[in-house]
VEXDREN-2710 file (C-alpha; in Angstrom, 1 decimal):
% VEXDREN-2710
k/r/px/py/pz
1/UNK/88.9/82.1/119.4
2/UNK/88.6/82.7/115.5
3/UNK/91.4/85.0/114.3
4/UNK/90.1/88.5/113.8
5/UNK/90.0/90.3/110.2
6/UNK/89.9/93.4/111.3
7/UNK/91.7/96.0/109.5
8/UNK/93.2/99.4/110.8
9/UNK/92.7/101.9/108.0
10/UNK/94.4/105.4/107.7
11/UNK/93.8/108.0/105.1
12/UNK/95.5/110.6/104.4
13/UNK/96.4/111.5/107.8
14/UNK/97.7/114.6/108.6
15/UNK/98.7/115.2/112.4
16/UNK/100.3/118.2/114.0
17/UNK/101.5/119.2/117.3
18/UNK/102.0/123.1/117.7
19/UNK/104.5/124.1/114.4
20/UNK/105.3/120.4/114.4
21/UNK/104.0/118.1/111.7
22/UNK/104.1/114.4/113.2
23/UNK/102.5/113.1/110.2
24/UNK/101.6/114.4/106.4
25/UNK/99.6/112.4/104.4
26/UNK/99.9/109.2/105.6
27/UNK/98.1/106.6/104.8
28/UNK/98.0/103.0/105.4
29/UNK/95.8/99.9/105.3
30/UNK/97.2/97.7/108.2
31/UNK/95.3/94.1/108.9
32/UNK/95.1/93.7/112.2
33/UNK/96.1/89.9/112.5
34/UNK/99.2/88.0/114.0
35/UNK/101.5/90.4/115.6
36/UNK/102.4/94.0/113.7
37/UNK/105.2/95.9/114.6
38/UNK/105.5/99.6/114.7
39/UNK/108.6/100.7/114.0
40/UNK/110.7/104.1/113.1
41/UNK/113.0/106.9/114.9
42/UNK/112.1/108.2/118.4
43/UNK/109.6/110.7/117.3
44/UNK/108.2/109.9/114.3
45/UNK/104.8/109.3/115.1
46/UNK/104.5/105.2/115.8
47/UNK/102.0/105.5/119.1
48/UNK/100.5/108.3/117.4
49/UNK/98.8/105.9/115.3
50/UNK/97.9/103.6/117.6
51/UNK/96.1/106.8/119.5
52/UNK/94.5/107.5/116.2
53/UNK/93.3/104.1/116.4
54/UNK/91.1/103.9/118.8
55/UNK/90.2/107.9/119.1
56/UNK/92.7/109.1/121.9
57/UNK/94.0/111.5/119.3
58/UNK/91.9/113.3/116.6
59/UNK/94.1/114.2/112.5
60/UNK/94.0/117.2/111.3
61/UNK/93.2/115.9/108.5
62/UNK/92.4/112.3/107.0
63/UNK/90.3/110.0/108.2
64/UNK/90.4/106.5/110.4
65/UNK/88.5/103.5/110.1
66/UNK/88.9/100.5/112.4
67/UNK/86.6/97.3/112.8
68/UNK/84.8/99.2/109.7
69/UNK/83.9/102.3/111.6
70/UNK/84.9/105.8/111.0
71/UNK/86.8/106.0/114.6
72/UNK/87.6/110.1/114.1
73/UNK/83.7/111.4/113.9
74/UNK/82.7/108.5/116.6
75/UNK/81.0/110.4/119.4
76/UNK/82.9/109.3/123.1
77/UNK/79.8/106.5/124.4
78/UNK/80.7/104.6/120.8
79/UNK/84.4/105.0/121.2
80/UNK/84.4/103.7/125.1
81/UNK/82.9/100.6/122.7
82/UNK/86.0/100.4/120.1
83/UNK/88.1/100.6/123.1
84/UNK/86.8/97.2/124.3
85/UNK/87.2/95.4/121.1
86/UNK/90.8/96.9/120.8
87/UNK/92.3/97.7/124.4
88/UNK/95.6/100.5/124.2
89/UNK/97.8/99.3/126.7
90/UNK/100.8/102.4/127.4
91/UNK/104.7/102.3/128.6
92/UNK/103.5/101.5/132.3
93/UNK/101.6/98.7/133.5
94/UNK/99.1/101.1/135.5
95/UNK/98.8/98.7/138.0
96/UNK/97.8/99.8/141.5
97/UNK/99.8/98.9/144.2
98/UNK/97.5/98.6/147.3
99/UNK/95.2/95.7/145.3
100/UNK/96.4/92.4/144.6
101/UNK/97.0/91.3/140.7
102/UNK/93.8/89.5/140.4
103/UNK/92.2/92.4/141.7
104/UNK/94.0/94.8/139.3
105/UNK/92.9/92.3/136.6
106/UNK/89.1/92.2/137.6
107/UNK/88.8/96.1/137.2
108/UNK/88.3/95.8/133.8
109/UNK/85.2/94.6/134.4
110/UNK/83.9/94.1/137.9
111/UNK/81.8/90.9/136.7
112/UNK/84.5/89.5/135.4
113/UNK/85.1/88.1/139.0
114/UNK/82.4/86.0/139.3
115/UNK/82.0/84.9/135.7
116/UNK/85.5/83.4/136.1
117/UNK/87.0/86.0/133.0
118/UNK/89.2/87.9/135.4
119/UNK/90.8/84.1/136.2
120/UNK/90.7/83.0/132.9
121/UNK/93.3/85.6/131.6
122/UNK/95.4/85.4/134.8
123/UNK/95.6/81.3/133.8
124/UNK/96.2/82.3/130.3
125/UNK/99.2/84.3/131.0
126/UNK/100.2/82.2/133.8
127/UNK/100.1/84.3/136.3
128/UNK/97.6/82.6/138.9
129/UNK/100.6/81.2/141.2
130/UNK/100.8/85.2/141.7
131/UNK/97.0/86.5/141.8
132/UNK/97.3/87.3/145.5
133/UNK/100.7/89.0/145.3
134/UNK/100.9/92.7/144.9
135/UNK/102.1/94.8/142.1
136/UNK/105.5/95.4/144.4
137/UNK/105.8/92.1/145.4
138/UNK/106.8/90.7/142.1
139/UNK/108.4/91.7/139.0
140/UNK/108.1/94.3/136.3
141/UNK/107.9/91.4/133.4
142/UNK/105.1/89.8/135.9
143/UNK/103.2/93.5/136.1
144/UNK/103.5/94.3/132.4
145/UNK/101.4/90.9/131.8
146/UNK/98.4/91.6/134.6
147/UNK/98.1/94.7/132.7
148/UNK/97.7/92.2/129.6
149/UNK/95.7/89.8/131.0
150/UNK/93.5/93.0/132.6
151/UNK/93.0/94.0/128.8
152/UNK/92.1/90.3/127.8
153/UNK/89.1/90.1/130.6
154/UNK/87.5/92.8/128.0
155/UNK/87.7/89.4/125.4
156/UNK/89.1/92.0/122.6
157/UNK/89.5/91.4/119.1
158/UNK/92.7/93.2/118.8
159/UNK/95.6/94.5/121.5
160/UNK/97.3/97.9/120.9
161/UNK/100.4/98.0/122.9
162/UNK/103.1/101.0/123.3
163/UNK/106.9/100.0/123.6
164/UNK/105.6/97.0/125.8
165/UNK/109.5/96.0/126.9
166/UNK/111.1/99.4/127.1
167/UNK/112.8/99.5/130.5
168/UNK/112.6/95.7/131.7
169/UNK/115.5/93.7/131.6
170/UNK/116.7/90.7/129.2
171/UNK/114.2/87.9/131.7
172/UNK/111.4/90.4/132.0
173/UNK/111.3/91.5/128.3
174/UNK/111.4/87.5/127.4
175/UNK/108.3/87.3/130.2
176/UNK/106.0/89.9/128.4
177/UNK/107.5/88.7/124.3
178/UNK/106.4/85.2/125.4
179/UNK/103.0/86.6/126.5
180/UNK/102.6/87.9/123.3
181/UNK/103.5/85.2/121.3
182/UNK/100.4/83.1/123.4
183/UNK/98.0/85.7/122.3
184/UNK/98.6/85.1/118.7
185/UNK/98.6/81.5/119.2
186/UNK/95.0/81.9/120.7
187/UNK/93.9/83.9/117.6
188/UNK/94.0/87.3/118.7
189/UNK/95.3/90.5/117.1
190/UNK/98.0/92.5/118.2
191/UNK/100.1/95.3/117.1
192/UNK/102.8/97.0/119.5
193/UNK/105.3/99.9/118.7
194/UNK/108.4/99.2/119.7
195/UNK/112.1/99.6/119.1
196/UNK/113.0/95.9/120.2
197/UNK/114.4/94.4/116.7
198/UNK/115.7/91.2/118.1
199/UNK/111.9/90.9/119.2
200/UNK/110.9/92.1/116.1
201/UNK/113.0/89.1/114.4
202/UNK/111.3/86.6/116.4
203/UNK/107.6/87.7/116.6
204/UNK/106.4/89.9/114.1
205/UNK/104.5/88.9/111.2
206/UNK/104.0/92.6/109.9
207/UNK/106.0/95.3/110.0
208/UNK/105.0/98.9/109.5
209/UNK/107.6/101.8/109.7
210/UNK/107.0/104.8/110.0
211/UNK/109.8/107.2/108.5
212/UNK/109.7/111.1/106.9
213/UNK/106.2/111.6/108.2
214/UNK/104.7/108.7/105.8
215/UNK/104.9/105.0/105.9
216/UNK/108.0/103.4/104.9
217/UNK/107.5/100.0/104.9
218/UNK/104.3/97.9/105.2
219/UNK/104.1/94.1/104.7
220/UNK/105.7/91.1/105.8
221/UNK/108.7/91.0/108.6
222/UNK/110.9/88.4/106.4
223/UNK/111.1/91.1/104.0
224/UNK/111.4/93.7/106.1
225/UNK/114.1/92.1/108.1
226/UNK/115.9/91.6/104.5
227/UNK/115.8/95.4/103.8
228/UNK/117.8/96.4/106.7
END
């Protein structure tokens, strides 16, 4: 797979919930290569751009571009398309217990079964020694990389993650950061929110933080890593 070139592109963004203002202004230029992380204080608005991303959440103002496309006046059958090329995978693996892992993987695409996708990112992750096992039957570093490998069956350009390894433990965190780190190696994109520094210190390439409603910091980890 040839690394992707893809750039995430917010302007001006303004975002409010109710009286709250999540975001003011904001703008960034983020390329969407190697693995970005999203950082900043609980609240500030880090998977509110990733929802911006692919069209999950509308700005009040400002405008969004992704894989060179104006993703904020994109009409829903054209966004169900961006969503392909850049899967959002949230907190929870979204797994369903009652079918088996492969079976939770091959949802993303019911073809994907017979073309051999589905097994292809099960093998990729490692995770065919557990294909016929069910969501409870195994562990939650082993679910939170089905729901990975379910994303990859879509063959995306990019990955959008949320706080991937909040709530696993030391082994199941190290599970889904090792994941990660075999994406990038295969060339694909992927940017993740998260609040895991030590992580951070190990994987990132990019760092954008978010901080006062604008963008902090945007550029390279080393240096990031140095500022703190």
């Amino acid at each position: 797979m040839v690394q992707t070139l893809s750039t995430l592109s917010l302007r001006g963004i303004v975002k409010r919930f109710g009286a709250a203002t999540i975001l003011e202004g904001l703008s960034v230029e983020i390329p969407l290569t190697g693995i970005t992380f999203i950082v900043g204080a609980s609240g500030s608005g880090k998977s509110v751009l990733c929802r911006l991303a692919v069209g999950l959440l509308k700005p009040d103002a400002g405008e969004v571009y992704l894989f060179d496309q104006r993703v904020d006046t994109l009409p829903e059958r054209k966004l169900q398309e961006l969503r392909a090329r850049a899967p959002y995978l949230v907190q929870g693996p979204a797994l369903l217990d009652w079918l088996t892992l492969f079976d939770n993987v091959a949802l993303a695409d019911p073809k994907s079964r017979e073309d051999g996708r589905a097994e292809e990112a099960m093998t990729r992750l490692g995770l065919l020694p557990f294909a016929q096992r069910k969501p409870p039957e195994v562990g939650p570093g082993i679910r939170k990389r089905a729901a990975i490998a379910r994303a990859l069956v879509l063959k995306p350009e990019v990955l959008l993650l949320d706080e991937p390894t909040t709530g696993l433990d030391k082994e199941a965190a190290g599970q889904v950061n090792d994941a990660l780190a075999l994406v990038r190696e295969q060339g694909l994109g992927v940017a993740l929110v998260s609040h895991d520094y030590d992580a951070l210190g190990k994987l990132a390439d990019r760092v954008v933080q978010v901080k006062d409603r604008h963008v902090g910091y945007c550029g390279p980890a080393k240096d990031f890593a140095r500022e703190r």
